[in-house]
Backbone as CSV, one residue per row, in Angstrom:
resi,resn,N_x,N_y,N_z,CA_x,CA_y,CA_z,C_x,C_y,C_z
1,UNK,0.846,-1.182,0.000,0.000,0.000,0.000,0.891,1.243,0.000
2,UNK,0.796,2.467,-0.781,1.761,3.230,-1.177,0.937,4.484,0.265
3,UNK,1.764,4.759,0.712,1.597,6.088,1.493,0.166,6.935,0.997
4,UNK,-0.197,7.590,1.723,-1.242,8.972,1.107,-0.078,9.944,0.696
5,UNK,-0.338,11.190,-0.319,0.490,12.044,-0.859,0.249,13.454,0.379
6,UNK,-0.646,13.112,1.467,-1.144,14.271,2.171,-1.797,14.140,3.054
7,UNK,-0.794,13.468,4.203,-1.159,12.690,5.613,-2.131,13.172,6.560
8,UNK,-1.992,14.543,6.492,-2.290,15.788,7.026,-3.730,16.722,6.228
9,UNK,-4.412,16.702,6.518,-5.621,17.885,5.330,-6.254,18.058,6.586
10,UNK,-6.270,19.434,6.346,-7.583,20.851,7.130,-8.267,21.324,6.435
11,UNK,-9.283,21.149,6.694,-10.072,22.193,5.875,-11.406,23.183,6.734
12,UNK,-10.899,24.523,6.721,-12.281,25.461,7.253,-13.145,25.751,6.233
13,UNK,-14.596,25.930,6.274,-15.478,26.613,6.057,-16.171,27.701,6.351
14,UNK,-16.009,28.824,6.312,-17.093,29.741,7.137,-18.280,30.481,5.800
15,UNK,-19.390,30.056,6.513,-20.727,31.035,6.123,-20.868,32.149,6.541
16,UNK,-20.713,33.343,5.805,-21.284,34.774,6.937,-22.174,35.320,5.215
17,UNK,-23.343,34.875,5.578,-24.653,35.570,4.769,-24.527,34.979,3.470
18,UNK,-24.192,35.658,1.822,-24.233,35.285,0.551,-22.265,34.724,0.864
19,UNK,-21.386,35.244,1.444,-20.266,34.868,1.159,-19.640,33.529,2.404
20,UNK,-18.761,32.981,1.222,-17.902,31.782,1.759,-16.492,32.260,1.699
21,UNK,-16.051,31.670,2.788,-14.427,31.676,3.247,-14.035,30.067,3.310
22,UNK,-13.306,29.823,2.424,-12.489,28.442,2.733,-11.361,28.279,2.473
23,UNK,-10.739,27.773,3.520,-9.353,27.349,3.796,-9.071,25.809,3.596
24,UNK,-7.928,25.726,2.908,-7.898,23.784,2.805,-5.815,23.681,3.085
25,UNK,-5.720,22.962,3.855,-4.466,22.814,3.874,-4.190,21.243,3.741
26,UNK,-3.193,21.052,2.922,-2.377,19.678,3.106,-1.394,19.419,2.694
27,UNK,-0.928,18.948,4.465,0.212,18.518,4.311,0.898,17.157,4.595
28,UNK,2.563,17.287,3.603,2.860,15.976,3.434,3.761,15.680,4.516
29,UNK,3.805,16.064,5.516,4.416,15.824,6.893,3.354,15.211,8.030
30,UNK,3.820,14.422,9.196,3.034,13.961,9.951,3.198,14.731,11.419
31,UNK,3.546,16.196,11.694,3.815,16.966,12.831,2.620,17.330,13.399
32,UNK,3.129,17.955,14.785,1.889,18.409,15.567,1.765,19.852,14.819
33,UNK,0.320,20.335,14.561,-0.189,21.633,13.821,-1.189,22.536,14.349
34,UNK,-1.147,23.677,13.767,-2.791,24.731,14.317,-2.913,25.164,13.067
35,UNK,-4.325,25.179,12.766,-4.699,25.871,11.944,-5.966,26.987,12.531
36,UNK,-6.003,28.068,12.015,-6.861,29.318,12.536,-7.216,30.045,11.373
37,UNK,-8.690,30.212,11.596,-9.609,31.298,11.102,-10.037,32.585,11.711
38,UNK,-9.785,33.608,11.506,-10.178,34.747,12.173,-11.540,35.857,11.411
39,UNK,-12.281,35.878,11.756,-13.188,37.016,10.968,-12.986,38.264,12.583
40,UNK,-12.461,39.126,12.167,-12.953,39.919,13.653,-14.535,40.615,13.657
41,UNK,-14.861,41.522,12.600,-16.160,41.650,12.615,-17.007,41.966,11.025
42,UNK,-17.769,41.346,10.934,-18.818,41.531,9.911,-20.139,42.034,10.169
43,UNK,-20.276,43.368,8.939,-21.418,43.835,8.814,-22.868,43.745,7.803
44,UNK,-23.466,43.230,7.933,-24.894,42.986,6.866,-25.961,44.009,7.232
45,UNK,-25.696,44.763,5.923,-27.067,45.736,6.374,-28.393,45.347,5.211
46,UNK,-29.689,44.872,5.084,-30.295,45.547,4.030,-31.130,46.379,4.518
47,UNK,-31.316,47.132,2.975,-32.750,48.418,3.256,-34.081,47.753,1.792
48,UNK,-35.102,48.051,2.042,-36.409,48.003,0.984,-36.760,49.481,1.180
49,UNK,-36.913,49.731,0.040,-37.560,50.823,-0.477,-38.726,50.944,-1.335
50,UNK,-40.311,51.648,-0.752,-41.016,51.394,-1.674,-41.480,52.993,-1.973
51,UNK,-41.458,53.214,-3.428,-42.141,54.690,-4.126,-40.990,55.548,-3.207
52,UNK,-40.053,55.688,-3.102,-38.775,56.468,-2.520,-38.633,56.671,-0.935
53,UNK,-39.577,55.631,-0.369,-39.424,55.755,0.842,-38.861,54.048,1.479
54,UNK,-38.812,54.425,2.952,-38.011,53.032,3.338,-38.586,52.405,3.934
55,UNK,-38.712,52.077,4.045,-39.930,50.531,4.634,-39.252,49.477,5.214
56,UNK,-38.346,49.281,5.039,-37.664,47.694,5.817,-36.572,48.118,5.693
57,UNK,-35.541,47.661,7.168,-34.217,48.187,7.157,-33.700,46.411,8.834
58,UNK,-33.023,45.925,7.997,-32.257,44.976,8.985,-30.458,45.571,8.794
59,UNK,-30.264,44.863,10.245,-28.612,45.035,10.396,-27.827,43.868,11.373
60,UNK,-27.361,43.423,10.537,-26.597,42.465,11.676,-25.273,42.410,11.762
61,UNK,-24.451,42.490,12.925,-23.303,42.552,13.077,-22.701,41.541,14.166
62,UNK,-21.297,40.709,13.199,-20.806,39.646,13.952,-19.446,39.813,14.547
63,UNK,-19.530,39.879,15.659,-18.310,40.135,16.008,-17.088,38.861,16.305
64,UNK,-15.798,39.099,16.284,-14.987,37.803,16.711,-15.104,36.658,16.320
65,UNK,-15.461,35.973,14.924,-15.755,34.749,14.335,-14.176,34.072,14.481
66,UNK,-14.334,33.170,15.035,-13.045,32.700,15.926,-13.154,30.903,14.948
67,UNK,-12.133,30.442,14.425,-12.028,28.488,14.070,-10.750,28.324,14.435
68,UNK,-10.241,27.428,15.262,-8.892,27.523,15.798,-8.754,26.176,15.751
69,UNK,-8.184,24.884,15.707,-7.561,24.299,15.480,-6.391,23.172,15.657
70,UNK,-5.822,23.452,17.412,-4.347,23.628,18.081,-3.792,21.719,18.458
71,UNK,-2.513,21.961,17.639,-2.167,20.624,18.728,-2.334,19.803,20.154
72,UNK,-2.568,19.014,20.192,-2.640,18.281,21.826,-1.324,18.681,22.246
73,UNK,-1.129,18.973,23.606,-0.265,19.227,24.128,0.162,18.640,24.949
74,UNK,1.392,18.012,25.288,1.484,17.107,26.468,0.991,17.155,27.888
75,UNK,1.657,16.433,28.671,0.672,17.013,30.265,2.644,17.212,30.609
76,UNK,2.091,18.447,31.927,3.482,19.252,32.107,4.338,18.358,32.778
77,UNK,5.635,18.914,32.308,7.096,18.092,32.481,7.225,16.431,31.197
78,UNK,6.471,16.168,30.966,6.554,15.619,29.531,7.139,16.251,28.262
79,UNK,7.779,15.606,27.699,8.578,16.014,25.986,7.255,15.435,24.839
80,UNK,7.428,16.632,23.976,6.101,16.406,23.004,7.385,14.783,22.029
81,UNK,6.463,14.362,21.651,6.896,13.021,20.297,7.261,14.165,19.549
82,UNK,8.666,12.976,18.798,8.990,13.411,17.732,8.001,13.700,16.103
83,UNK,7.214,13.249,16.350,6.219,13.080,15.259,5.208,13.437,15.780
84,UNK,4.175,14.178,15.841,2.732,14.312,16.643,2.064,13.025,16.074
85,UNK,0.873,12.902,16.888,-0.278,11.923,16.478,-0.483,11.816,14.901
86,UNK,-0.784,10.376,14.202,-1.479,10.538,13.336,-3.256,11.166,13.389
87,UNK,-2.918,11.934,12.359,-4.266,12.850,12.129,-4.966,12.452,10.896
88,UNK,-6.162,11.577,10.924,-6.682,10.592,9.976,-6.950,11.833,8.601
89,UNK,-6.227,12.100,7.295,-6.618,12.512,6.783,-7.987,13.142,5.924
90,UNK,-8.454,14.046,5.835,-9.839,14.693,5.420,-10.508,15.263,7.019
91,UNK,-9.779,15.212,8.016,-10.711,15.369,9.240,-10.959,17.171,8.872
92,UNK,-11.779,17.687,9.430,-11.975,18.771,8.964,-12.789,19.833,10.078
93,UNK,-12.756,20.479,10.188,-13.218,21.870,10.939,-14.180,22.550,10.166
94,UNK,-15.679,22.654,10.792,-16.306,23.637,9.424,-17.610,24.268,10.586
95,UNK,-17.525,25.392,10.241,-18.439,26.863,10.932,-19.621,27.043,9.985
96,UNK,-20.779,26.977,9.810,-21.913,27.480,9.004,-22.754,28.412,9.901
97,UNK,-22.886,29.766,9.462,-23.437,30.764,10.203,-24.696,31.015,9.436
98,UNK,-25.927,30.442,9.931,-27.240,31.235,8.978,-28.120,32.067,9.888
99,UNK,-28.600,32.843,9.796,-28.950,34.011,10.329,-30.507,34.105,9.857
100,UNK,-31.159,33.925,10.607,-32.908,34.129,9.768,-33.409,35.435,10.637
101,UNK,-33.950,35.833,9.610,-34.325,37.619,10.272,-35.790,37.523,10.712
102,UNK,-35.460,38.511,11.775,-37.159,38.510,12.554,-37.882,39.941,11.351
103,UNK,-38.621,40.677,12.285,-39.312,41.777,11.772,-38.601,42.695,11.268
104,UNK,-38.372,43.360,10.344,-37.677,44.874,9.994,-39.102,45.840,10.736
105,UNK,-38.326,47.087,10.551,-39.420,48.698,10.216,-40.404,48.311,9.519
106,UNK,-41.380,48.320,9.899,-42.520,48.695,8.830,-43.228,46.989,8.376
107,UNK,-42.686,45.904,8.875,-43.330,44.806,8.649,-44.339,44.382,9.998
């Protein structure tokens, strides 16, 4: 049986509204790793407008969208392995943010 070419694969997802963020890493080493996603803050505003006036107005704001990732760490006074754990390739990390809106102005 010949090795995998990419012992190692991460992959993030993040949802924030119509847009996607994805991250895919792989690697051909078997070490201890972190992988991290940071959004610090996102803003979604809409407005409806009917005959030049405004009628519906939502806003949502996300703060600190945090995917982190981090090696096991030994327990103290222990030496980490020369090799970290095998990490079963495709394991994966994934965030889906859906947001369903209550009432705007005017509904």
């Amino acid at each position: 049986m010949l090795p995998e070419p990419h012992p190692n694969v991460d992959e993030v997802e993040l949802h924030v509204d119509n847009t996607v963020i994805r991250l895919i890493r792989r690697l051909t080493y078997d070490l201890p790793h972190e992988v991290s996603a940071f959004i610090p803050r996102a803003e979604i505003r809409r407005r409806r407008y009917e005959n030049g006036q405004l009628v519906w107005e939502e806003e949502v704001i996300l703060n600190s969208l945090t995917v982190v990732h981090s090696p096991q760490r030994p327990p103290t006074g222990e030496r980490p392995p020369a090799a970290g754990p095998d990490i079963a390739a495709g394991s994966k990390a994934a965030v889906r943010l859906n947001y369903t809106s209550g009432k705007g102005i005017g509904c």
